[in-house]
N, C-alpha and C positions, 0 to 999 in steps of 0.2 A: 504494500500500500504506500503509494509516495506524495498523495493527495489527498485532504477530510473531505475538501468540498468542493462542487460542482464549478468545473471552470468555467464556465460560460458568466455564473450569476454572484461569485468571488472574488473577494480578493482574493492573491495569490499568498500562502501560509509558509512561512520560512521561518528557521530559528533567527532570532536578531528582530524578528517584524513586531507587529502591534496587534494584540486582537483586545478593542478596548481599553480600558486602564492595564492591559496584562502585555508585557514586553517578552515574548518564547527567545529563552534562552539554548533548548536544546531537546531534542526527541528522547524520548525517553521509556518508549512504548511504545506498539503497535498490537490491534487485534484484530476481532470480527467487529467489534463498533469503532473502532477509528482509533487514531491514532494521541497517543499521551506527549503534553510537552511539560518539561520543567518554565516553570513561568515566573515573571518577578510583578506583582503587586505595587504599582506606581503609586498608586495612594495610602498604600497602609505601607508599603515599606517592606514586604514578606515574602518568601515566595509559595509558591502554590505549584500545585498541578493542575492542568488544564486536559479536560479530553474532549474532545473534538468529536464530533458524532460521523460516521460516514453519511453521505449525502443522501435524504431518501429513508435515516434509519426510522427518521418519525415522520409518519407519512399519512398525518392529518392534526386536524387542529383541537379534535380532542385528545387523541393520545398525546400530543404537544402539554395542551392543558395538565393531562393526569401527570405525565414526568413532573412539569414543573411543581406541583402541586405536593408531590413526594418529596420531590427531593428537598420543596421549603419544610415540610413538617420534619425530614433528617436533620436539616439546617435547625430544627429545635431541640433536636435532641442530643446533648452533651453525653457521648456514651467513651469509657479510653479502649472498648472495642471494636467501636464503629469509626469507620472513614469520614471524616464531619465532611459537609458539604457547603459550603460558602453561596453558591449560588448556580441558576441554569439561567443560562440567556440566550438569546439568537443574534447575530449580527449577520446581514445582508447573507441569508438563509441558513447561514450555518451555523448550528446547536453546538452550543457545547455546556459541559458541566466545569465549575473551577472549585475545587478540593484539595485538600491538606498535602501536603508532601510528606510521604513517608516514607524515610531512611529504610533498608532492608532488604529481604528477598523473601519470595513467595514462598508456603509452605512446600509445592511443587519440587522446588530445589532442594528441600532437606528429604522429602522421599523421596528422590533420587536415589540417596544413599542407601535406601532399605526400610525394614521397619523402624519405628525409633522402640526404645524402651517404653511400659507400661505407665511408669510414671510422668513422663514427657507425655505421653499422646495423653492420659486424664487431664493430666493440666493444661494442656493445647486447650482440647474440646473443651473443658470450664469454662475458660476463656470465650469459645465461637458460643456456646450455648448464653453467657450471661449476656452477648452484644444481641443476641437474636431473641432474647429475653425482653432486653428494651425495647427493640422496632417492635415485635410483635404486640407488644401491649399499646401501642401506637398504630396499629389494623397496618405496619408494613409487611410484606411479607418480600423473602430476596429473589426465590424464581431459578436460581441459577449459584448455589453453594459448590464450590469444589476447593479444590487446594490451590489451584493459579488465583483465586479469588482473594484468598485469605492469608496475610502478607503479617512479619513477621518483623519486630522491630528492634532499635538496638538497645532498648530499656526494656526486653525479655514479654514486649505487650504483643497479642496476637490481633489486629487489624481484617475486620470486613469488608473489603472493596464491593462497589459497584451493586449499591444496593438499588432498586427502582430502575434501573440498566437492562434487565432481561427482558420485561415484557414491552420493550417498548416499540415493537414490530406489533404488538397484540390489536387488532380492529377494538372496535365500541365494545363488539357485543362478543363475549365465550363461542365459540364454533367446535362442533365436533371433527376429529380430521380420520383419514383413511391411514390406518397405522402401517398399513403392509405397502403402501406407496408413498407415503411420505416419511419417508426415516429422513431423510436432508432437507426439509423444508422446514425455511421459517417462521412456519405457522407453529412450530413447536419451541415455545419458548424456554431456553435455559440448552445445557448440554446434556447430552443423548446419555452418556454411562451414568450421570448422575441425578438422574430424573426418578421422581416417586412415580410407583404405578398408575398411580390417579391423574398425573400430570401428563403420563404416556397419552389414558385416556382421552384428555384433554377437557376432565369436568372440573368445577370450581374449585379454584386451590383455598387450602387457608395451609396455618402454619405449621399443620403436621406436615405438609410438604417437604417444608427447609428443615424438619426435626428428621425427616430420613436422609435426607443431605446429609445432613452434620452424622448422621450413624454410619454412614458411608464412608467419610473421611475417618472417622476415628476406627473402622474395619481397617481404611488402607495405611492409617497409620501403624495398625498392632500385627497386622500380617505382609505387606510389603506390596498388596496387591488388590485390586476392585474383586466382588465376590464374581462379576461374569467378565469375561474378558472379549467375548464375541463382538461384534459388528453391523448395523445396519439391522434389517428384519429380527436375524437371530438372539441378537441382544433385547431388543424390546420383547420377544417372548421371552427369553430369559429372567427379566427384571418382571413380567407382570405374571408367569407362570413356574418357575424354577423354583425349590427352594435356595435360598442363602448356605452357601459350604461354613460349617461354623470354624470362628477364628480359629480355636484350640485344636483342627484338626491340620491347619497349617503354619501356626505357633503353638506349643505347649507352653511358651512363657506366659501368656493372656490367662490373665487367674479366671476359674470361674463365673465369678462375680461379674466380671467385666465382659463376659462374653454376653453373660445374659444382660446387659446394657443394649449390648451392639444388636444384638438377635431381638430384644424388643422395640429398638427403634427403625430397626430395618423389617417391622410386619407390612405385606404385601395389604393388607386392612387396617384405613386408618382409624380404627375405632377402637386396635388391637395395638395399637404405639402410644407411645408417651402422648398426653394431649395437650401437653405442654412444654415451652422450652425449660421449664422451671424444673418442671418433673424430672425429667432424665436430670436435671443438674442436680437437684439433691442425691438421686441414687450415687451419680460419679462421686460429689463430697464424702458422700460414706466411704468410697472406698480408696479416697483421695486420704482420708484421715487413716482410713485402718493402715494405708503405705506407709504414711508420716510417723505411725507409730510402729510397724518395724524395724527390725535391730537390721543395722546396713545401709540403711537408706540415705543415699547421696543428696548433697544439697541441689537442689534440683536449680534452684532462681539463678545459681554461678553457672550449671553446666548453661541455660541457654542463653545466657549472656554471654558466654563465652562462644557459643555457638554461632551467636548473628553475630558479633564482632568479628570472628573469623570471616565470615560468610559475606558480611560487608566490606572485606579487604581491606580494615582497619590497622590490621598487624601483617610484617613484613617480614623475609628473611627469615630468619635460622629462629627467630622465638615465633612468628608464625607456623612454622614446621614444627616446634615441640609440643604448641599449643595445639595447633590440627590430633598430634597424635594423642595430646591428654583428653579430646575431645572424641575419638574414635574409641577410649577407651570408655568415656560415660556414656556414649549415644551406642555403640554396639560392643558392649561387654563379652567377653571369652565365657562360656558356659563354665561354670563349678565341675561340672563332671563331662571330663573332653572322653569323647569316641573319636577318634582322630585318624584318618587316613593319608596314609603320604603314599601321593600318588608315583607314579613314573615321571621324572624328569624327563623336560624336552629340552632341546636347542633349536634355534630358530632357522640355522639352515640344517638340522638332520646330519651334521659333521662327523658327529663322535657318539653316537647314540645308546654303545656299551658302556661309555665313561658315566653319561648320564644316568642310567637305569643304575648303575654301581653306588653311585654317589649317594641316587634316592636309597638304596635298602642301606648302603652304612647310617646312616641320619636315623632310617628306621629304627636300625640294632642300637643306637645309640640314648634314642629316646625309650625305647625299652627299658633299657639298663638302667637310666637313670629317673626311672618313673616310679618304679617299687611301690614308692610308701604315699604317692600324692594320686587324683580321682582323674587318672590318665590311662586309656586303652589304646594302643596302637594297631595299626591296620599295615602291615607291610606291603609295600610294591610285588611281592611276589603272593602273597594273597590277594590281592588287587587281581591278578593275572589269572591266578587260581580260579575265579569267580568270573571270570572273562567280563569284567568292569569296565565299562567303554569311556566316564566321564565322570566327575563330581556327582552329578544329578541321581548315575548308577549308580555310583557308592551308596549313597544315601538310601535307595530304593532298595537294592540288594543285600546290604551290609548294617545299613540301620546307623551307618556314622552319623554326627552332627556335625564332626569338624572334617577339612580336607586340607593338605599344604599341599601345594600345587609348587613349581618352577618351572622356569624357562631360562636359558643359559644363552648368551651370545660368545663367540670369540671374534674380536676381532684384534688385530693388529699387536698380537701375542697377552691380552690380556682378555680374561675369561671375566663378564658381568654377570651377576644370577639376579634373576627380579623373583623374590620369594612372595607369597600370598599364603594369608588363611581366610580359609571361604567359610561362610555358613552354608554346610553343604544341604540341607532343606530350603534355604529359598537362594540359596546361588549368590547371596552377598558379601562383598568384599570387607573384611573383619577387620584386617591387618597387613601392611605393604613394606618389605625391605627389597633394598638392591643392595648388592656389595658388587666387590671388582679383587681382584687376584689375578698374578703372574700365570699364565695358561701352564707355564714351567711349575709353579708354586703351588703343588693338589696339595702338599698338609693345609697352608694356611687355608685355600679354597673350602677342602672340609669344614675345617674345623671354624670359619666362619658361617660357613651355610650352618652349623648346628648350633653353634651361639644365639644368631638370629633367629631360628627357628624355635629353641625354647623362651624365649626371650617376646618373640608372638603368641606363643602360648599361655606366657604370665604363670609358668613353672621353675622351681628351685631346681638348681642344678648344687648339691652339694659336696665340699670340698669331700677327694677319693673317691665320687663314683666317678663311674665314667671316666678315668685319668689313666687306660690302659696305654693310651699313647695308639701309634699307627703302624706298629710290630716292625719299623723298616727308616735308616734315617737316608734313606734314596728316594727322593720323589720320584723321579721318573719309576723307577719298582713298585714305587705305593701305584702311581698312574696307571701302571698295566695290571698291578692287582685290580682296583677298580674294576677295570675294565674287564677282565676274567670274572667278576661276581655280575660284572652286568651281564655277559651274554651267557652266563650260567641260569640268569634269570629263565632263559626259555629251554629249558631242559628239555622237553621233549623236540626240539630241533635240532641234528644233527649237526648242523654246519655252524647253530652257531655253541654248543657243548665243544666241536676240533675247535673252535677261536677260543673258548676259554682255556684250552689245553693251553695254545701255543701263548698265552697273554701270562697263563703263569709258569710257565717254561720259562720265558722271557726275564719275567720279574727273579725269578731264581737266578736266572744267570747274571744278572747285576747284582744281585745281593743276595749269594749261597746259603746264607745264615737266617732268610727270609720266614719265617716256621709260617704263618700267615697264608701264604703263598702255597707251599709249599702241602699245609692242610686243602686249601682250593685247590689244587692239581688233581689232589686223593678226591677228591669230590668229584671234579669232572671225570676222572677217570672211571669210576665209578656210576657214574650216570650212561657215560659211554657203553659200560656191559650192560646195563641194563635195556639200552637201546638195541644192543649188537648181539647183545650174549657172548662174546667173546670169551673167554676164560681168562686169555692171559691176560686183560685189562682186570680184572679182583688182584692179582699180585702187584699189579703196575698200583692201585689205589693202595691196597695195604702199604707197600712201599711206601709213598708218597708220605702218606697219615702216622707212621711210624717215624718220620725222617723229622718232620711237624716236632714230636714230641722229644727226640734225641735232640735237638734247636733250642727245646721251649719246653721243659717235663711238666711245666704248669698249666701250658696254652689249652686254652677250652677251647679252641676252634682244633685243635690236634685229635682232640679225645674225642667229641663230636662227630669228626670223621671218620673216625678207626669205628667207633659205634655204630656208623650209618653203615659200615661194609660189615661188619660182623652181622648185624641184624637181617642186613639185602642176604648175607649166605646162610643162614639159619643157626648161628653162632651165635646163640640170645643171651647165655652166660655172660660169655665172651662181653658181649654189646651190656647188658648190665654192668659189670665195672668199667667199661666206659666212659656210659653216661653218669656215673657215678664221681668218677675223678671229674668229668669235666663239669657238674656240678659244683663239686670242690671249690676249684677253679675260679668259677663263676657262680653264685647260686643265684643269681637273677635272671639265669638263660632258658628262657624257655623250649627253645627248640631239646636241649638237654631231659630237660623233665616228660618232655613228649616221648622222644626216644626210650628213656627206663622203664616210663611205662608199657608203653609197647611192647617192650622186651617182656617184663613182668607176663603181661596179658598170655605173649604166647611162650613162658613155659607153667601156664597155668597157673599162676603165684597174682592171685584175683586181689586178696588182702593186701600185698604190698603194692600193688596195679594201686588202687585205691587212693593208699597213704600217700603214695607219690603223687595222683593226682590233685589233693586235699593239702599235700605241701606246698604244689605248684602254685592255689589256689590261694592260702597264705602268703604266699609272696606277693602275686599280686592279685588283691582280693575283687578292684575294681574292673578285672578283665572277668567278660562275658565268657570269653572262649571255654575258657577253665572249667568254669559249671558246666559248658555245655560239653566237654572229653567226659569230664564226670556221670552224666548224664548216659552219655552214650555207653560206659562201661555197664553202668546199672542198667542197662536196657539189655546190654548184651548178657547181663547174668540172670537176666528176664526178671530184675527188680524193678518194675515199672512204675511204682508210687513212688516210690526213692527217686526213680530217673523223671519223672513230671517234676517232682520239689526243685530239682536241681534244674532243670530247665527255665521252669519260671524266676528263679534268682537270675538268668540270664537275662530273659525278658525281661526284668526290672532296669537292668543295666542297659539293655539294647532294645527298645520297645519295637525298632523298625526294622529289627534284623529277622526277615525273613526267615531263614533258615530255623532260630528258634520254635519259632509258630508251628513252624511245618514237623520239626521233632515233637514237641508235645502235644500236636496232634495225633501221632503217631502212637505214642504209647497210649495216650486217651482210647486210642484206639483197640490197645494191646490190654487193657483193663476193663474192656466192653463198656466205655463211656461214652456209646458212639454220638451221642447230642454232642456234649462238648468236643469232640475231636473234631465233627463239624464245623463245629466254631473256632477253634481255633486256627483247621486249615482252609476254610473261609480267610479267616484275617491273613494269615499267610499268601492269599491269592490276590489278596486285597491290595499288599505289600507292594507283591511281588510275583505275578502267575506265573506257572512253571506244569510245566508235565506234570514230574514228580508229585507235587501237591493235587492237580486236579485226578490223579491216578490214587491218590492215599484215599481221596475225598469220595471217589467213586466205590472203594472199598468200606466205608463207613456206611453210606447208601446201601451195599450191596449186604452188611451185616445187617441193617433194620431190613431186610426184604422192602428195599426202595428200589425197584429194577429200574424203572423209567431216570429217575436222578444218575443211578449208577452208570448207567450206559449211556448218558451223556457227558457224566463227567472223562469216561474213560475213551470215548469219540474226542473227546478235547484233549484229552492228553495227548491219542496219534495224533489230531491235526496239529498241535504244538509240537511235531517232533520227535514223539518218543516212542521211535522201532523198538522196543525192548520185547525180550521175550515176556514180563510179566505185564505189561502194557495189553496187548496182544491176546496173551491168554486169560488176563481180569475177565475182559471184555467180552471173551467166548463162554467164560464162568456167569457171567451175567446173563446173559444170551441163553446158557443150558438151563441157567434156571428158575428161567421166566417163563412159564407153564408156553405162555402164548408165540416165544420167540424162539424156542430150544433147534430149529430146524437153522436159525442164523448162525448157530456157536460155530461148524464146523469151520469156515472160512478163517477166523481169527484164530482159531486151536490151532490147524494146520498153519498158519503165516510165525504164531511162536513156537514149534517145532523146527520149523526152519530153521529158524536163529538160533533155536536152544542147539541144533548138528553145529550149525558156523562156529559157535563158540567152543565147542567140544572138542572140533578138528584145533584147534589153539590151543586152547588149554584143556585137557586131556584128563586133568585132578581135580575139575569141579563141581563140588557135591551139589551145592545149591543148583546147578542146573540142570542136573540131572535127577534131581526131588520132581522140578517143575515140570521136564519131558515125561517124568513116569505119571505124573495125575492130569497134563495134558491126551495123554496116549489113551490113558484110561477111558479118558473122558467122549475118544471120539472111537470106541471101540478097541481099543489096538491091546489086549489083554497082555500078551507077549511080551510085547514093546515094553510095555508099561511098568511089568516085573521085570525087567531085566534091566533098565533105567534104576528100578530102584532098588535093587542090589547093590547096583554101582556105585550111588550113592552112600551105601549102608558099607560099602567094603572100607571107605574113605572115611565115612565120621559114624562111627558104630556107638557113640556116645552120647552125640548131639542133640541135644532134647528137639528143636526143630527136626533135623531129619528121623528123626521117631515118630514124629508126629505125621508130617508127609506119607512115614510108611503107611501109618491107621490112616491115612486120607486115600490113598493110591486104594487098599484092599476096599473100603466103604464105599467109593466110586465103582470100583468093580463087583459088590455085590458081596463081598467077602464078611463077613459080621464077621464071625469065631477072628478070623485070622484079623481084623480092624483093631477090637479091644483090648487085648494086649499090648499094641505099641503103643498108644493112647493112655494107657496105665503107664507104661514105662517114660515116655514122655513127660508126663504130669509128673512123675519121681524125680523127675531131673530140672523141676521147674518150670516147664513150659507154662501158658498160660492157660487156667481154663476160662478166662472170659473168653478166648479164641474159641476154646474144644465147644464152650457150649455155645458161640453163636454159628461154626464153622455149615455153611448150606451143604456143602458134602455128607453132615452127619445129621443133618434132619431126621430121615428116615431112622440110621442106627439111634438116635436119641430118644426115640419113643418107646424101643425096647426094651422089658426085663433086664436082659444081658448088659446092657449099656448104666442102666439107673444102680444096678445091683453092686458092679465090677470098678464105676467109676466116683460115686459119690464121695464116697468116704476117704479118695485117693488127696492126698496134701502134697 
């Protein structure tokens, strides 16, 4: 817009010109109603703002009238929330309003930055509600609330612009308008995302209008974002037919209390919202006072002084910068309890991309280590990978983190910059921002800078002796090609780049023999290698290596760790228990360490100290998820199912959004014939996070209440997401057999997991579990034979196994076999299995009605 008013019947409007006693000094705005100048008041001496109407925006002599007529009775009301208004005039056609000059910047600008805290956004909206308290009781009403509206000053006041402004396109008389053709038209006064239902309508507003305005702002203040995000048609059904997504399901900082604020001023009925601006303002007081009286609570009136002082580019220079960042820490505070993923390091041109991915998982191990005793969970770049994590967004969905450090690395001109971030990784807002710079030559200081800054953004203690193992090598170039060997170890299952980690610590050794560091990474690659290759002589090449580690370093935990990983990979689980034992020693905050023992534990059947070890791990660090959740999965695998739900929801308390949780204690919910809540909880899990695997558990919950219809859709969702598996596959034939009206469908999906169950067979040759599945698939579409012979195989392999005892009673009771069913099913249940299975299991229907069955299995524990 470079013109207010119509050339032809104008003068012409330049900064320096005259419009009246008003001399425009300088542009100062621009919108949909014209254009803002900074103005100087020739007879009073002051300046003022001036806005200038576009030509045409009042387009008759009554709405002319009504403006001026508002804007004199604003001109009476002294409010320090309202924008005063001096006066509306016309000169040789052109309108304009002349109003107070206010220092500041739009609310708009500080939601830029994200949400604000609970306390800022009540006290904002006190503010908008006590200015709109005044007009309203003065029959104004605004028409047109948003945050470009409501302007922010540098004495902490929050200002309502451009009140009488919106409707002044409006005819004489109310019109009803065609909502699905006119989403851009004029005739709908105010802005489209922030309009009440009733306004959409287009029938008589009064002030509940502007009171879902102002509930709309205070949403996008506490959550970072408007409740519908859509456009044109689809937005207007949204705002007059949707419900509202509630805060606390996209902040959990939004207390209760405050949500139902937001939720009742945003009802779609205005008879069902505040009926007054006054109203909602007491509720906010109440819970403006209960903030004021918790223990913590920041002075609020400095941080937004200090806010618009920054924001009005009052302060300069290097206290400017210290001040932004004391400001970044009151407006978006570091959560009390960090779930924090560090992702994979990038560089901007893709340079060196092993050094990077290296760098991120050292940072990792390091904040590990030094995290112990404070309310810190780590997320490694190689679990990031594990979970095949594509972004922030995915962490958050998949993993349930809140926090993420992100970098990006440039080199140029032999010096390496890193720009480090921490993200809120739920709504994607920028937390906290370092850069540093290092010699490209220089990887310790590079390190060990990127780790300074990085706890340092997290507002975690680094205390004197942890973490002071040092970088095991005083050769930078050898640390660099270590790096760089743990980077491209990061993709293990790809050959070419496990030979690049060989050759990188090859390399590092041959510049510093004495490298033990190194030297244990070799033993690793090599080792990753036979298990890629099978090679044999690669197990002596990594023994070597991890042996060589220790002769170097007889303390190094990265030594013992590795000699543990190849002892364990060959079935040397003694062996691999002392170990992971010394390197325990070593280190007792290593968790990879305490994983390994257990492991070992588990497989030479030594459950109890499996356990203790897990429960130490757990003690160390109390605030990681993970912990509970090995735990959990032990007790599930010792078919201690209430044991392994308690310990799952300890995780869930720590990781509310980590999928994975939800979908285990579904699971076992499942495994204690809770099938409602296993529902529920693999529900939430899908909710997370949808996945095969869960819509396949879910299908089996369905399938135990004799819900065939749910079941067999849930497990149609699972193939069409992906999941060829044989149990996939055969669920669904199981559903299918036995749904009186569908049993003629099973054969297709029985025979499609047959298939797969030979493919895996021809591979691995020793596994029982799939040949449980082949023997009561076989069964199930005839194949008698098959099906005994399948499940010998099984039985020759784990003749102990409480599941496969169990399969055996399933294989005979699908074939007809009673006498030969209840014995294994006795002997199953002796060794733990479950009987919520035995008794919901559709296989044993029929045997369950039996004498034989009620007589032989009851009383079994």
């Amino acid at each position: 817009m470079t013109q207010a008013c119509p050339p032809m019947s104008a003068p012409t409007i330049h900064s320096g010109g005259m419009l009246g006693r008003y001399r425009l000094l300088e542009q100062i705005g621009a919108g949909g109603m014209g254009v803002v100048y900074r103005a100087h008041d020739e007879r009073l001496a002051r300046d003022v703002a001036i806005k200038l109407l576009n030509p045409g925006s009042i387009r008759s002599a009554i709405a002319r009238h009504r403006v001026r007529n508002e804007a004199l009775a604003l001109s009476r009301l002294s409010h320090p929330n309202i924008e005063t208004i001096f006066e509306f005039d016309t000169q040789d056609d052109c309108d304009f309003l002349v109003v107070e000059l206010i220092h500041g910047a739009c609310l708009d600008e500080l939601l830029s930055r994200g949400p604000v805290p609970q306390t800022l956004g009540v006290s904002l909206t006190m503010q908008l509600l006590r200015g709109l308290a005044a007009a309203h009781e003065k029959g104004i009403i605004h028409r047109d609330l948003k945050p470009s509206n409501l302007r922010l000053t540098h004495d902490s006041f929050l200002k309502i612009l451009d009140f009488g402004l919106a409707h002044i396109h409006d005819e004489e008389e109310p019109k009803t308008h065609n909502l699905t053709t006119e989403t851009h038209s004029t005739v709908l006064s105010g802005t489209l995302a922030y309009m009440s239902p009733e306004q959409l309508r287009g029938t008589r507003l009064d002030p509940r209008s502007d009171i879902y305005a102002a509930g709309l702002v205070l949403y996008q203040m506490c959550t970072g974002r408007l409740p519908f995000t859509e456009s044109g048609a689809l937005l207007i059904d949204a705002i007059l037919n949707r419900p509202i997504t509630q805060p606390r399901k996209i902040n959990r900082d939004v207390s209760p209390q405050l949500e139902a604020v937001i939720l009742k001023a945003l009802e779609k009925d205005p008879k069902r919202r505040y009926q007054s601006a006054r109203e909602m303002l007491r509720d906010l007081e109440a819970i403006d006072a209960a903030i004021a009286s918790s223990a913590g609570n920041r002075v609020l009136s400095i941080a937004i002084v200090t806010v618009l002082v920054l924001v009005f580019g009052l302060i300069i220079g290097l206290e400017r910068r210290r001040i932004a960042g004391w400001i970044d820490r009151q407006l978006h505070p570091v959560p009390t309890n960090k779930y924090v993923a560090v992702m994979p390091f990038r560089s901007s041109n893709n340079d060196d991309p092993a050094f990077d991915e290296g760098l991120a998982e050292a940072v990792a191990a390091k904040l590990t280590e030094i995290t112990a005793a404070q309310s810190v969970q780590i997320v490694s770049p190689r679990e990031i990978k594990a979970e095949r994590v594509e972004d922030i967004a995915d962490a958050h969905k998949k993993m349930g983190v809140n926090l993420a450090i992100a970098a990006n690395l440039q080199r140029i001109k032999g010096t390496t910059r890193v720009s480090l971030e921490l993200v809120d990784a739920a709504t994607r807002r920028l937390l906290r921002a370092e850069t540093l710079e290092a010699s490209v030559s220089d990887t310790f200081t590079l390190q060990d800078q990127v780790i300074e800054k990085t706890v340092q953004m997290l507002e975690i203690e680094m205390h004197k002796g942890v973490g002071q193992h040092g970088h095991g090598t005083t050769d930078a170039e050898a640390f660099r090609l270590y790096t760089r060997g743990v980077g491209f170890l990061e993709n293990e299952t790809v050959p070419e780049d496990v030979d690049s980690a060989i050759v990188q610590f090859q390399q590092a050794l041959t510049l510093d023999p004495g490298y033990a560091r190194a030297s244990a990474g070799l033993g690793l690659a090599n080792f990753e290698k036979y298990r890629l290759t099978k090679e044999p002589s690669l197990v002596d090449k990594a023994r070597s290596a991890c042996e060589r580690a220790l002769t170097l370093d007889a303390q190094s935990p990265q030594g013992n760790v590795c000699l543990g990983v190849v002892h364990h990979g060959i079935g040397q689980y003694q062996a691999a228990v002392s170990d992971f034992q010394m390197a325990i020693a070593a280190n007792p905050n290593d968790d990879e360490a305490y994983r390994g023992l257990a492991s070992a534990f588990v497989e030479l059947n030594r459950m109890q100290d499996a356990e203790e070890t897990y429960k130490k791990a757990i003690s160390i660090h109390p605030q990681y998820a993970s912990g509970y959740g090995q735990l959990a999965h032990l007790y599930r695998r010792e078919a201690k199912y209430t044991l392994a739900i308690a310990e799952y929801k300890k995780a869930i308390e720590l990781a509310p959004e980590d999928a994975r949780y939800w979908f285990s204690l579904g699971a076992d919910y499942y495994n204690t014939g809770d099938y409602a809540r296993s529902i529920d909880a693999l529900q939430k899990a899908i909710t997370i996070r949808p996945s095969y695997q869960a819509y396949s558990n879910l299908g089996l919950s369905y399938l135990a209440l004799r819900r065939f219809p749910e079941a067999i859709a849930s497990f149609e969702q699972a193939v069409a997401m992906g999941s060829h598996t044989i149990q996939t596959f055969g669920n669904l034939g199981r559903a299918y057999y036995f749904y009186p009206s569908k049993r003629d469908l099973a054969r297709s999906p029985l025979e499609k997991a047959l298939q797969l169950a030979a493919d895996d067979l021809k591979v691995n040759p020793q596994d029982a579990d799939v040949y449980t599945l082949a023997a009561e698939y076989s069964a199930m579409i005839g194949e008698r034979a098959e099906a005994l012979q399948q499940l010998n195989k099984a039985l020759q392999l784990r003749p102990n196994d409480a599941e496969t005892l169990y399969f055996a009673g399933i294989v005979h009771a699908v074939l007809g076999d009673k006498d030969e069913a209840i014995p294994w099913l006795q002997a199953a249940m002796k060794r733990g299995y479950s009987r919520a299975e035995i008794d919901s299991a559709l296989e044993l229907d029929e045997l369950r009605n039996s004498p034989e069955f009620k007589s032989h299995l009851t009383d079994v524990h």
